[in-house]
C-alpha positions in Angstrom: -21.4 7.6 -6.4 -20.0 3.7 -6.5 -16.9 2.2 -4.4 -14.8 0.0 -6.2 -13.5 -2.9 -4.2 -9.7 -2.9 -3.7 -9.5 -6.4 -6.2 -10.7 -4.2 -8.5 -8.5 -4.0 -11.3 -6.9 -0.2 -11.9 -8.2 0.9 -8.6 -6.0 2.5 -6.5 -7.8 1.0 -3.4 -5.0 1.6 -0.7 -2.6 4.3 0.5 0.7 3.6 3.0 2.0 6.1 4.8 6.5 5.6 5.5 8.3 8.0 7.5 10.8 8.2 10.6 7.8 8.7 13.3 5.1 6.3 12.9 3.0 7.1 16.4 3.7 11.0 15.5 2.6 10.3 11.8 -0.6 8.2 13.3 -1.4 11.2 15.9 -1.2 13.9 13.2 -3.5 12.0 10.6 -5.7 11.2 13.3 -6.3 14.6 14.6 -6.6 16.8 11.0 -8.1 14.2 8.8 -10.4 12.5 11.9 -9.2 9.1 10.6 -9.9 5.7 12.9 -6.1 3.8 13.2 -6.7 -0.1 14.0 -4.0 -2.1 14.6 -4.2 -5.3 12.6 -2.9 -8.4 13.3 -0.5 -10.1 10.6 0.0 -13.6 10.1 3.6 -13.8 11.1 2.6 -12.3 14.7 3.1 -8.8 14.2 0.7 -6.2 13.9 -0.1 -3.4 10.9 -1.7 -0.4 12.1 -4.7 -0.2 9.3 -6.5 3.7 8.7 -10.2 3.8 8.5 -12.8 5.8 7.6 -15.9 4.8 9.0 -15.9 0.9 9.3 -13.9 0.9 5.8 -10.2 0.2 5.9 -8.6 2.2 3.3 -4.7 2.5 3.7 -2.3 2.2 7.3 0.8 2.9 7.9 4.5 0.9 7.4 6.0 -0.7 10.5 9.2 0.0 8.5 10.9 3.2 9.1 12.4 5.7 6.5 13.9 8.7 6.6 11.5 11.0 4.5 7.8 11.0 5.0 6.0 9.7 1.8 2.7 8.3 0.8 2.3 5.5 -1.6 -0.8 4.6 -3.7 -1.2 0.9 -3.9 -2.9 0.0 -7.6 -4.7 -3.4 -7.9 -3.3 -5.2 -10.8 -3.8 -8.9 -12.2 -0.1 -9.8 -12.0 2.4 -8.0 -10.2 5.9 -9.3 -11.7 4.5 -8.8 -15.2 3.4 -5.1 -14.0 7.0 -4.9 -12.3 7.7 -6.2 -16.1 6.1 -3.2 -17.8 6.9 -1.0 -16.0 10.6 -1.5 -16.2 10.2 -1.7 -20.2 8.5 1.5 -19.5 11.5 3.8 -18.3 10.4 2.9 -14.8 12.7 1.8 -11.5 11.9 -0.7 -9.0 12.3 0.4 -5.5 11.1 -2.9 -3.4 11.0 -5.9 -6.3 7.7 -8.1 -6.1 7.5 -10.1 -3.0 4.5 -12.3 -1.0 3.2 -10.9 2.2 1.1 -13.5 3.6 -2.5 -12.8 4.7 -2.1 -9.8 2.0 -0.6 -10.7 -1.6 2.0 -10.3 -3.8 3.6 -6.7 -4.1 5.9 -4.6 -5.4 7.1 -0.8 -4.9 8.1 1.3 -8.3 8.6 5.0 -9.7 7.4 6.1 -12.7 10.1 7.6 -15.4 9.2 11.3 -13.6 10.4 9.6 -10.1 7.1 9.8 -8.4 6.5 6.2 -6.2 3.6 4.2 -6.7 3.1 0.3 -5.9 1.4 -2.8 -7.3 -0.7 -5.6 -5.9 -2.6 -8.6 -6.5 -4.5 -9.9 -3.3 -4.3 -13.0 -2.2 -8.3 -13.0 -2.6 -8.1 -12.6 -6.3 -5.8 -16.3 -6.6 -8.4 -18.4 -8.5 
């Protein structure tokens, strides 16, 4: 079996985890799953706590509070407003519009027609 990079275009190569509880959501992943959480350090100062499997980073979980639990599935695309752009056209809703997160890369937050969340990204490592 191959791994696709997270640049890779279509991939769904990351997960975020938002909820109410962040240190009770980290324990309980933790413990069932056996995941490693690494905290991160951002380049505004803060920290991102990162899940791992193995040495591989593969999704972490929002600093942000909300008040439902929720995953979201992070799809690498070549251009995130024109995604945000389609998807609109589409019958789809923006939830967080696009927006730069430095160190990371441009994202954005949607739903599909059905109302099930999903997000875009381009990495900063794809910029030519």
């Amino acid at each position: 079996m191959s791994v696709l990079e997270m640049t890779t275009l279509g991939n769904p190569g990351w997960i975020g985890h938002s909820g109410p509880d962040q240190a009770k959501a980290k324990a309980f992943y933790k413990d069932v799953l056996g995941w490693t959480i690494r905290e991160m350090p951002m380049q505004d100062g803060s920290s991102y706590s990162s899940i791992a499997v193995g040495e591989t980073p593969i999704g972490g979980f929002s600093p942000m509070p909300e008040d439902a639990g929720a995953w979201t599935i992070f799809v690498t695309v070549p251009d995130v407003d024109a995604a945000v752009s389609k998807a609109t056209d589409a019958g789809g809703s923006v939830l967080a519009p696009p927006m730069d997160m430095p160190g990371v890369g441009r994202m954005a937050t949607l739903t599909d027609p059905q109302g099930a969340r999903f997000a875009v990204i381009t990495y900063e490592s794809m910029a030519s």
